[in-house]
Phi, psi and omega in degrees: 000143205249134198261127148313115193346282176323325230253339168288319194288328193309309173289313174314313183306313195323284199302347162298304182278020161263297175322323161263359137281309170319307183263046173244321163331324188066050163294333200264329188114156191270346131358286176277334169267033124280328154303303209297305199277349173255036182268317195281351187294312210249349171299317195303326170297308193283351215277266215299330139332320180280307200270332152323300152326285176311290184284017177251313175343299197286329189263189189226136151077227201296331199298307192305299182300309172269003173288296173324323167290285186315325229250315187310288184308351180278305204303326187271307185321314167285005167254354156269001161293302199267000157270323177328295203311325182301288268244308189318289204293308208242340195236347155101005173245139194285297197269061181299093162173171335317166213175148195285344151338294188297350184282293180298314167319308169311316173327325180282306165178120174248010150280313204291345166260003179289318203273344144338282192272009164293315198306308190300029202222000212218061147230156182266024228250149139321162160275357160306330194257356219249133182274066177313160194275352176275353162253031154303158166200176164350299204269326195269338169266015163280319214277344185256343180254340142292326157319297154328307160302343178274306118048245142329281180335262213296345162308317163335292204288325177280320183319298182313318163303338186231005164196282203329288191296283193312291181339305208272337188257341164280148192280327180080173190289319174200199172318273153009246186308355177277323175291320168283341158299320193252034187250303189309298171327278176318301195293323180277347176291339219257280193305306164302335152325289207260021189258299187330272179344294187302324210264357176300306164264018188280174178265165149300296233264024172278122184307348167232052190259333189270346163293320202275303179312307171314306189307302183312313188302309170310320196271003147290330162259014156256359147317328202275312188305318182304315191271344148306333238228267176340313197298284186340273204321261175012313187248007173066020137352130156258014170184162185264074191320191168296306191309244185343352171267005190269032179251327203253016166266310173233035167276315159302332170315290199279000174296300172335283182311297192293002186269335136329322216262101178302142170288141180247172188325118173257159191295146205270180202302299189275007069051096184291141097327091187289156186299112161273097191298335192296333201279308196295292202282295168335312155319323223236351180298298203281015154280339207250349153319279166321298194314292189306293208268012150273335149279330173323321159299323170309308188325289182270025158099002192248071189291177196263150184277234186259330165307281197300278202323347194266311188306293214288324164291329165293328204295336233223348218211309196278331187302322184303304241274306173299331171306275189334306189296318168323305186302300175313304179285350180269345176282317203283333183276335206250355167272324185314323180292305165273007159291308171331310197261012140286313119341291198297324173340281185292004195265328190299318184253031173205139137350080199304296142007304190238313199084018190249159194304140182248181161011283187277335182296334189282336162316322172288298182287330176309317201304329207271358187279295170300342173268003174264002184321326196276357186247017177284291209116352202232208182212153195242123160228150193248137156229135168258128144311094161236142196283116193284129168077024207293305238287344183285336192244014118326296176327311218247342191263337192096165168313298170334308192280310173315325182270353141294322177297268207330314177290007193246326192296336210258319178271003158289337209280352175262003185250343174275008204216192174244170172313331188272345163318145187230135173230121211234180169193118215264012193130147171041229185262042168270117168244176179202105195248153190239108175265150177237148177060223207282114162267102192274333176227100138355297186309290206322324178283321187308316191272018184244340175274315188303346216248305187308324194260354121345301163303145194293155185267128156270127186232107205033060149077337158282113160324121202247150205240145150195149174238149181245143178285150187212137171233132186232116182245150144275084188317161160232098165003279151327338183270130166278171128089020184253147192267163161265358175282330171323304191260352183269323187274309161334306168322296189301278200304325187286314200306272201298357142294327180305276188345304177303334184283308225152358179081149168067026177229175166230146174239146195256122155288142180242132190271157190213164193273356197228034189043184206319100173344110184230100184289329186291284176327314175308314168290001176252329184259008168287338187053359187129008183229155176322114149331133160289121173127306195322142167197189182219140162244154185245111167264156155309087145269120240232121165325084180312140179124321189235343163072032192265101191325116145258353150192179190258151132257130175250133202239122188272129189252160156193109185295112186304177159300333193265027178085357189291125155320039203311133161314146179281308180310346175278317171275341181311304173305323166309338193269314184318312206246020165260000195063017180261039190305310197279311155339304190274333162295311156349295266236298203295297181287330183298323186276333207266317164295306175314311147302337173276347189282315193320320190281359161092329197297124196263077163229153223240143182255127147280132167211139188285118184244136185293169191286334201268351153240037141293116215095005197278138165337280178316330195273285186306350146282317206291317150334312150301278195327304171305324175300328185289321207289329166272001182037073174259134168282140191254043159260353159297001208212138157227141171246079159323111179275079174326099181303315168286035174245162165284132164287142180260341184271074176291350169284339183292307160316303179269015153241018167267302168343300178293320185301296191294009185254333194262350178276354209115332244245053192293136180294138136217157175267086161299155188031060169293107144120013164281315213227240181279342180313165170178163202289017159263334140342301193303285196305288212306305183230147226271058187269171166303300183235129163255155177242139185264141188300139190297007183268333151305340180218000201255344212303181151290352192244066193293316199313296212292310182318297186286358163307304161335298174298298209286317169322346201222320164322299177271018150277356180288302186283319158316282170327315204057061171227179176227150209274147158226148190241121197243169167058045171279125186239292195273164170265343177285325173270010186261356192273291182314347185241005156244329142304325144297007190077355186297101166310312191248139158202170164229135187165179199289337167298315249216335181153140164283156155313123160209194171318162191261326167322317175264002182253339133353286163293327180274334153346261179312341188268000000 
């Protein structure tokens, strides 16, 4: 099996250190284990001498340089190895000092600490790792300069204690060697200090952490040897054992690895930064020393002397101090959390933008409104806001411009209510406010908002004018079983209806005993006979020239219960997309013959059917039946085909088209020219009549209208179908389209939609 670079060096120490238990025995006479101890001293010095060189050679920049510092001082340290070694070996005295030995020993360090703080300069990190000075604070430069002193302190007390204290309080041989004694203790302490200190504040993922722990481990075991060393001289001890000398063997050993050791790899960007226990831990080792080693004193009677106990209670005054500083940052982290998460809160539930409440919080307080409603005491109103027309100060202003006007719009609309009130804003330009408890005038908050958002928005230095649509629901107490999607679809239905009257209004949903306008129900409970409310108004379409009715169109209204107008495109649709589509032709035609047979009149009926059933079975029995039911001849009956929906079949279209041309029945192609119609329309299917849209005759252009009119006039007469003229107002444009040739035309010149009763009588008079 093949052994890894560590698991060798790992064995090389063992086996070093069994050697030098083996020859601290003297089994060979102290002679040969003083060769032995001073061979392995100064080989272990050059080994590191060696590899420093040699691997600094390869590198660049900081790598080089404190590898190159350690290798001088290792390099001055082995020539005070090997004069020791003369003066041991050749001049026969055990302790040679002071002595020019002690010139080279000394020499390491002040290289080894020059190569120290090269080492501290000689990181890879971003600056993201980097402890830069703006992210110091208070707290992190208390927490490093206590440390540090704890540290200091207890590093103090043992040096004092295992060399430092004996040196000082002893008189020694002479000046000379008492200075050269306590110079070794100091320089090591200086030197342990400050390896602790780098690997204490160092980062994990620092890329040298296993050079700076090898250096530190050595220079802590040629310290130990060193204060061994020292004491003896101190008290004028004439040798040195083996044993105490194995600090100085394998401390140069681990400078070696560490001058070996490549920097390694740090953790990339997505990368977990495993805990750094050395950082954790380390401050508190030589406390939990000093702790140990004053029992020990205690233990045999040698209590510690006055230098320590003075040191080890500040020592002792910094660790509370430092605890206390913990205490502070863990409190201080744990406020930090919940202002976060507090913060994540508010982002969740507000409007990053307006700062107002979004979607789901006002969803949250309606619900929470309505289930306490019955124990407010008050009353709850609801207004929905939407801005008329935004999409122009996007357009003209930009997104940018639009989100100032918005943000400006959510804080008049807080200026319009109390505190206690919730105002949201639920998307693009929809706001919504929920007034709680007592209100006394509902309108009053409407006509204070319409009037706050009336004043003009400034926008880039321009004045922006805007207006709003308002839906105002009022709960009634009394109504079970309502929801907030209920009352948010109220909201919702009054804001567009204002939209529908003119904009810039607000409408008050008025509550029905049979809740929310519902057509589809309503058509369901009818079976086959008229809705309540449903009924048809008849427009006139009239013979230009003589303005003389030749038919009607019938057009279907329907009044909810609570008396509200509903739009036809609202309830149509509503029936289209319930599946009652055929049901509401059914409805339609059924009413529209019957009135026309009542009213006596000899005029041909329109009635609009969608396009998406032509061909359909059902539509053409329905079309029979009526005709049968009311014995209406069925050149009397036209069946408009709503041009903005797609025929999807045109072959289809046009032989269902042909059946019903062959019952009697005439076709026409409504709002020619809103939508899908085109003259492959034209072409395809075979109608009677087309009617053209009023955006065709209604134009900014009478000339191109009539170029137009009289153009599809005489494709008509090619074709055989004949032209109606729709949304006619005026008498100049009813002149102009008879000067095109346009025979039929309709429109508010001619008459409004009402009752068939009034259209009778202008009939007969």
């Amino acid at each position: 099996m093949k052994f890894r670079r560590y698991q060798l060096a790992v064995l090389l120490i063992v086996v070093l250190a069994a050697v030098i238990v083996v020859n601290g025995l003297a089994l060979w006479g102290d002679q040969f284990a003083q060769w032995v101890d001073n061979a392995l001293q100064l080989s272990a010095g050059l080994t590191a001498v060696v590899c420093g060189w040699l691997v600094g050679r390869r590198m660049r920049g900081a790598q080089r340089w404190w590898r190159m510092l350690f290798a001088l001082g290792m390099l001055g340290w082995s020539a005070g190895q090997l004069v020791w070694s003369w003066y041991q070996l050749f001049g026969g005295e055990g302790l040679p000092s002071p002595s020019l030995a002690d010139v080279g020993y000394l020499t390491l360090p002040g290289f080894a600490l020059a190569g120290l703080f090269v080492l501290a300069r000689a990181r890879e990190r971003p600056d993201a790792q980097r402890l830069l000075p703006g992210r110091w604070n208070a707290h992190f430069g208390a927490a490093v300069v206590l440390d540090g002193l704890v540290v200091i302190g207890s590093l103090f007390i043992l040096t004092w204690t295992a060399a430092l204290g004996a040196v000082v309080q002893a008189t020694g041989p002479d000046a000379l060697a008492w200075a050269v004694a306590i110079a070794y203790p100091l320089s090591d302490l200086l030197l342990v200090v400050v390896a602790v200190l780098l690997v204490v504040f160092d980062r994990v993922d620092r890329p040298y952490r296993a050079n700076l722990l090898l250096l530190a481990a050595g220079i802590v075991a040629l310290a130990c040897s060193d204060s061994i060393f020292a004491y003896l001289v101190s008290i004028g001890a004439e040798s040195m054992k083996p044993w105490a000398d194995a600090g100085f063997v394998l401390g140069p050993l681990l400078i070696a690895y560490a001058l070996l050791a490549t920097p390694s790899r740090r953790p990339g960007e997505n990368q977990t930064v495993p805990v750094d226990w050395w950082r954790l831990v380390l401050p508190y080792v030589p406390v939990a020393a000093v702790a140990m080693l004053i029992s020990i004193q205690l233990l045999y009677g040698e209590g510690p002397d006055a230098v320590e106990v003075s040191v080890g209670v500040f020592v002792i005054f910094l660790v509370l101090a430092r605890q206390l500083l913990s205490l502070l940052d863990n409190r201080l982290l744990l406020r930090r959390v919940y202002e976060g998460q507090q913060q994540l809160a508010h982002q969740a539930y507000h409007d990053p933008l307006t700062n107002l409440a979004n979607r789901t919080l006002f969803a949250d307080r309606l619900d929470r409104a309505l289930s306490m409603g019955a124990g407010t005491g008050g009353s709850l109103v609801l207004i929905f806001v939407d801005l008329d027309d935004f999409k122009e100060v996007n357009d003209q202003f930009g997104h940018a411009g639009g989100d100032v006007v918005l943000h400006a719009v959510g804080q008049r609309l807080l200026g319009c209510v109390r505190s206690s009130d919730t105002v949201a804003r639920l998307g693009g330009d929809e706001f919504a406010v929920l007034l709680e408890g007592e209100v006394d005038a509902p309108q009053a908050v409407a006509d204070r908002i319409r009037s706050a958002l009336r004043r003009p928005f400034a926008v880039h230095g321009t004045q922006v004018a805007v207006r709003a649509s308002m839906g105002l629901v009022v709960l009634d107490p009394a109504e079970p079983l309502v929801t907030s999607d209920i009352l948010l679809g109220r909201a919702d239905t009054s804001m567009y209806e204002g939209k529908r009257l003119g904009k810039d209004t607000t409408v008050v949903y008025r509550p029905s005993l049979n809740g929310p306008p519902d057509f589809t129900a309503a058509l369901r409970r009818a079976q086959g006979g008229v809705p309540d409310g449903f009924t048809m108004e008849f427009q006139p379409i009239v013979r230009l020239g003589d303005d003389v009715p030749v038919a009607v169109e019938a057009l279907a209204r329907w009044t909810a219960p609570d008396g509200t107008q509903i739009p036809p495109h609202t309830f149509v649709s509503a029936a289209e997309g319930a599946g009652l589509g055929a049901e509401m032709d059914a409805l339609a035609l059924d009413v529209a013959c019957r009135e026309l047979a009542a009213a006596g009149l000899d005029l041909t009926v329109h009635v609009n059917v969608c396009a998406t059933r032509l061909g359909a079975a059902t539509l053409e029995q329905s079309i029979a039946a009526a005709l049968a039911r009311y014995h209406l001849p069925a050149d009397r009956l036209v069946i408009e085909i709503t041009e903005t929906v797609p025929v999807l079949d045109l072959t289809a279209g046009a032989d269902a088209i042909r059946r019903l041309q062959a019952s009697g029945v005439r076709v026409a192609l409504d709002d020619f020219g809103a939508g899908y119609s085109s003259l492959t329309w034209l072409h395809a299917l075979p109608v009677d009549l087309i009617k053209l849209d009023r955006a065709l005759t209604t134009g900014v252009h009478p000339e191109r209208d009539v170029a137009l009119c009289r153009s599809l006039v005489g494709l008509g007469a090619e074709l055989g179908f004949v032209v109606v003229a729709e949304g006619i107002e005026t008498a100049e444009q009813a002149t102009l389209l008879a000067r095109a040739g346009c025979g039929l035309a309709q429109g508010y010149r001619f008459g409004r939609p009402g009752p068939l009763s009034a259209l009778q009588l202008a009939v007969t008079s």
